[in-house]
N, C-alpha and C positions, 0 to 999 in steps of 0.2 A: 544610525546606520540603515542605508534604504537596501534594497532586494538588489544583485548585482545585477538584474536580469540577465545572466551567462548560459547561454543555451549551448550544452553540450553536444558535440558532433555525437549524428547517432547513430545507437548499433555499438558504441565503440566500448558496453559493458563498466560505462565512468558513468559516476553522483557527483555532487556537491554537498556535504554536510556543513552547517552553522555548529560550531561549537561550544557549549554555552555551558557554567557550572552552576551549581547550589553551595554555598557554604552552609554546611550545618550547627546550628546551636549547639555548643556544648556548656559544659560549666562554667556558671562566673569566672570570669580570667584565663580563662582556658583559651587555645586556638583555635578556631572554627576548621572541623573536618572540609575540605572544598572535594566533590564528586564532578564527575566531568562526565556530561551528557552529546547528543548530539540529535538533529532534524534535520532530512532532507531540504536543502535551500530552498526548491520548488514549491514545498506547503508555506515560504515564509512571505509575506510581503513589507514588513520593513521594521526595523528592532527601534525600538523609543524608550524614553526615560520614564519613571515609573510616573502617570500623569495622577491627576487628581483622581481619588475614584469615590462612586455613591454608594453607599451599602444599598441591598436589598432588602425588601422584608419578608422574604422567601425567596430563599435558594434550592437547589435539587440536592447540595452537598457541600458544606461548610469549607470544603475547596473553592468555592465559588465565593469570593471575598467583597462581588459587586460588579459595579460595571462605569467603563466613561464614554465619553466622547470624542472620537476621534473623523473631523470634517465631517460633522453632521452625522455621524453613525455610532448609534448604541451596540459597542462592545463588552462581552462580556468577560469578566478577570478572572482567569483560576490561577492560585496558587500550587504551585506546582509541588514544594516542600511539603505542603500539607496530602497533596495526594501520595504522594512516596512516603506519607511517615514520618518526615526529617523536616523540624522545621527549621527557616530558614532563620538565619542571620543577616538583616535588611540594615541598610547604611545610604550613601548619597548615589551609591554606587548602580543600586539596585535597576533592573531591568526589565523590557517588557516587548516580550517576542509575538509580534501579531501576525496570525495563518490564516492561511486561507484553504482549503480542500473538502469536496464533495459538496462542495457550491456554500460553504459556511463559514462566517467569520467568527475566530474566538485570538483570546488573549492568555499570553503564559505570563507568568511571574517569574525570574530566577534573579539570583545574583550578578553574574554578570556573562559578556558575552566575550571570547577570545580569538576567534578566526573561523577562517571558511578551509578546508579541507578539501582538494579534490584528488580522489578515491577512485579505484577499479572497484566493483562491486564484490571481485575474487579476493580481496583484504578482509570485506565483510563477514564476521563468520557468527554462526549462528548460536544464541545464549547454550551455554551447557554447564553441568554440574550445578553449584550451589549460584548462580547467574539465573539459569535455566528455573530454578527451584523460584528465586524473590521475585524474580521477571514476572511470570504469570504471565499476567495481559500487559504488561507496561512495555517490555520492551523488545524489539525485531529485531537487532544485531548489535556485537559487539566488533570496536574497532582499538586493538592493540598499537600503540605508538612506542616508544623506547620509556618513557616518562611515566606514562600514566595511560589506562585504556578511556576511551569513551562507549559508553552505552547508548544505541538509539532508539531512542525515546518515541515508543505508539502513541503519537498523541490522537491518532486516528481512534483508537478503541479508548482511550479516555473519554473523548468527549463521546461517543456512545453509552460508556458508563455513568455518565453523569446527567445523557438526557436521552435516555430509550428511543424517544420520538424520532431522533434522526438518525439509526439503527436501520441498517437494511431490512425491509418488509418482504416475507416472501409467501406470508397468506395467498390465495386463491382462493376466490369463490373455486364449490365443487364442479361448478358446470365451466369452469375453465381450463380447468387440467385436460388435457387431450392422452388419450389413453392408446398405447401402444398399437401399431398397426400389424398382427405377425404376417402380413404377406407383403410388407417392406422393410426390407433390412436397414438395422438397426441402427441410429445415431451416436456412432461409436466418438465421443471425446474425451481430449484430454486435457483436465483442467489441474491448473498448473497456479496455485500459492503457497506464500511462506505459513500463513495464519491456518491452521488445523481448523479453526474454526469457522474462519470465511471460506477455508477450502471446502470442508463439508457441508456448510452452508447449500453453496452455490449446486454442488453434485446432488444434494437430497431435492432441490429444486426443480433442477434439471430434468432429474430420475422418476419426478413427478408427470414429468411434462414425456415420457418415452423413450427418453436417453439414456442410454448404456456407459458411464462414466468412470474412467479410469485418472488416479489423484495422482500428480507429482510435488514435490514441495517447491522446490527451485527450478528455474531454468537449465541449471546445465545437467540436472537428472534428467526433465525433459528432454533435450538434446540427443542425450544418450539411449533415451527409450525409442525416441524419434527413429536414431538412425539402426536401430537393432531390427524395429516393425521395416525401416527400409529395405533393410540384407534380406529378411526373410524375404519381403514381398517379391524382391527383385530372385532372388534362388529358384520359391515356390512358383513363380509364374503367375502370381497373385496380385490383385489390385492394392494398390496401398489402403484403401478403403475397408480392404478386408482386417485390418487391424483399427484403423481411427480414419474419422471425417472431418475432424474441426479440431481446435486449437483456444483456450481457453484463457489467458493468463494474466496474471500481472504484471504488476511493471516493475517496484518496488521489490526487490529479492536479491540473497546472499547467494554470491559465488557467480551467477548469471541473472542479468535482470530481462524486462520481458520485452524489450526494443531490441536487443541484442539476440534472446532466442528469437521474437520474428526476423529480424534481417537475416538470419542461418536459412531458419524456414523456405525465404522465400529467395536466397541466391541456391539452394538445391535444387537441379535440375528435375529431379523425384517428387521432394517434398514440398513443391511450393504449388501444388494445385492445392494440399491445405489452409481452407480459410483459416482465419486466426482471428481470434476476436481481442484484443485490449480490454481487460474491466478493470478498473483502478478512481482511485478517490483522486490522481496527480491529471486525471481528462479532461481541461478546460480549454478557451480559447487562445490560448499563450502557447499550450503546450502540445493543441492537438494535429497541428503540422508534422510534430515528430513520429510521431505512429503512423502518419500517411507516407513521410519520407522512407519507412522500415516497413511500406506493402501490407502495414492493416486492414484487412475486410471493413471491419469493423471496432467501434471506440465505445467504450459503456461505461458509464459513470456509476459509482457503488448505491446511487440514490435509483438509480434508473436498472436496478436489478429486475423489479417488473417485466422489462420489457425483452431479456437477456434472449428466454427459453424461443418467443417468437422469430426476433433477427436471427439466432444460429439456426432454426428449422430452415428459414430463405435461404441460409447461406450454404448449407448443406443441399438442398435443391438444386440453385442456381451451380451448384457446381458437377451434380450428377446429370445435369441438362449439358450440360458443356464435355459431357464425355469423360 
């Protein structure tokens, strides 16, 4: 099963998720538990039969089962049951979901694969209670069907987990940080993910760099915060700027994603002198038409954090020069 390549009209707050389960080992003769998972179709690029694979003789984490060869490219194999805990029950059947995001290839393990899914991102809702509790770092949304739910699967911060090295970096030397200027007002944004962790991430970064950062989780809070800083401005007689200058987000998010909060952004006759920046692991060259189609300033890949704090200084410029 190769990648549908289906590129979703954009702005229009719709995914595509691959569907994919684990049966779980249970006892001799027993029925294997099956969990139903799910991945953005856009990290996949094409699902294959379980091929040959080579052990290593070091791995970073015994999830890591090896690696093969797929047209000349050493992929790496993680079992995916073994990262969740639950090992799998492996048959003829077995499967192997190879992705691609933040410019890296790796390979999943599962049992087997059942349909594509296409989704408003408003169905997506975000883990809670005892979900929210096992979740931890594995998973960004739950999607309820009549039958059985699916959980989608971070495989973004897995493989983080399993090699630090391709972890967002946001050291600075000390003689790079630029330090607040008080006799220019302040680079008021607002940055906008589902991950607490990336979200804080990128703000303490930011906040490094003389930015005044205010956090939203999803898009359609953002929206809402959007258009509150609007009524005031427009009331008070005030610049929009007096509240925020730039636009931070993702793409990837529950209830509103981040193609959809930009196209709002920028069909508001108000709101669309704010830049918006896209930072997301899903910004390659397949996909990074869609962010210019929905009036992106700017596209930043999770690897290219480095570079984030300098592009929104320009962008925030470039737009205080334009009046």
């Amino acid at each position: 099963m190769a990648q549908t390549n289906i590129l979703l009209e954009t702005g229009t707050n719709e995914l595509e998720i691959i569907e994919f389960y684990i049966d779980e080992d249970t006892e001799p003769g027993g029925k294997p538990y099956r969990a139903y998972y799910g991945v953005n179709v856009a990290k996949v690029l094409e699902i294959i039969r379980l091929p040959k694979v080579t052990e290593m003789p070091q791995t970073p984490h015994p999830c890591v089962i090896g690696t093969f060869n797929l047209r000349s490219r050493v992929i790496p194999l993680i079992d995916l049951s073994l990262w969740l805990g639950k090992p799998m029950a492996r048959d003829e059947n077995t499967k192997v979901i190879v992705s691609e995001f933040n410019k890296v290839i790796n390979a999943f393990m599962v049992s087997g694969v059942t349909r594509i899914h296409r989704l408003s991102w408003s169905e997506v809702e975000p883990p809670s209670g005892y979900v929210a509790q096992f979740a931890a770092n594995n998973f960004t949304g739950v999607v309820k069907f009549p039958d059985h739910i699916v959980l989608l699967l971070d495989m973004e911060q897995i493989i983080w987990d399993l090699n630090p090295a391709l972890a967002m970096k946001t050291e600075r030397a000390r003689e790079q940080v630029v330090a607040p200027d008080p006799g220019i007002a302040p680079l008021k944004t607002l940055v906008v993910d589902d991950s607490n962790s990336i979200r804080r991430l990128i703000a303490s970064y930011l906040e490094k760099d003389g930015f005044e950062v205010i956090q939203d989780i999803n898009g359609q809070n953002a929206w809402d915060r959007l258009v509150e800083w609007r009524e005031a401005a427009t009331k008070g007689g005030k610049p929009l700027t007096s509240n925020v200058s730039l636009v931070v987000t993702d793409i990837e998010m529950p209830s509103m994603d981040g193609h959809t909060l930009c196209k709002k952004i920028k069909d508001d006759p108000v709101l669309k002198v704010l830049p918006v920046v896209l930072f997301s692991s899903l910004i390659n060259d397949q996909l990074y038409h869609k962010g210019l189609s929905v009036g992106a300033d700017d596209q930043v890949t999770k690897p290219e954090v480095g570079t984030l704090a300098e592009r929104a200084r320009k962008l925030i410029e470039a737009s205080r020069a334009k009046g």
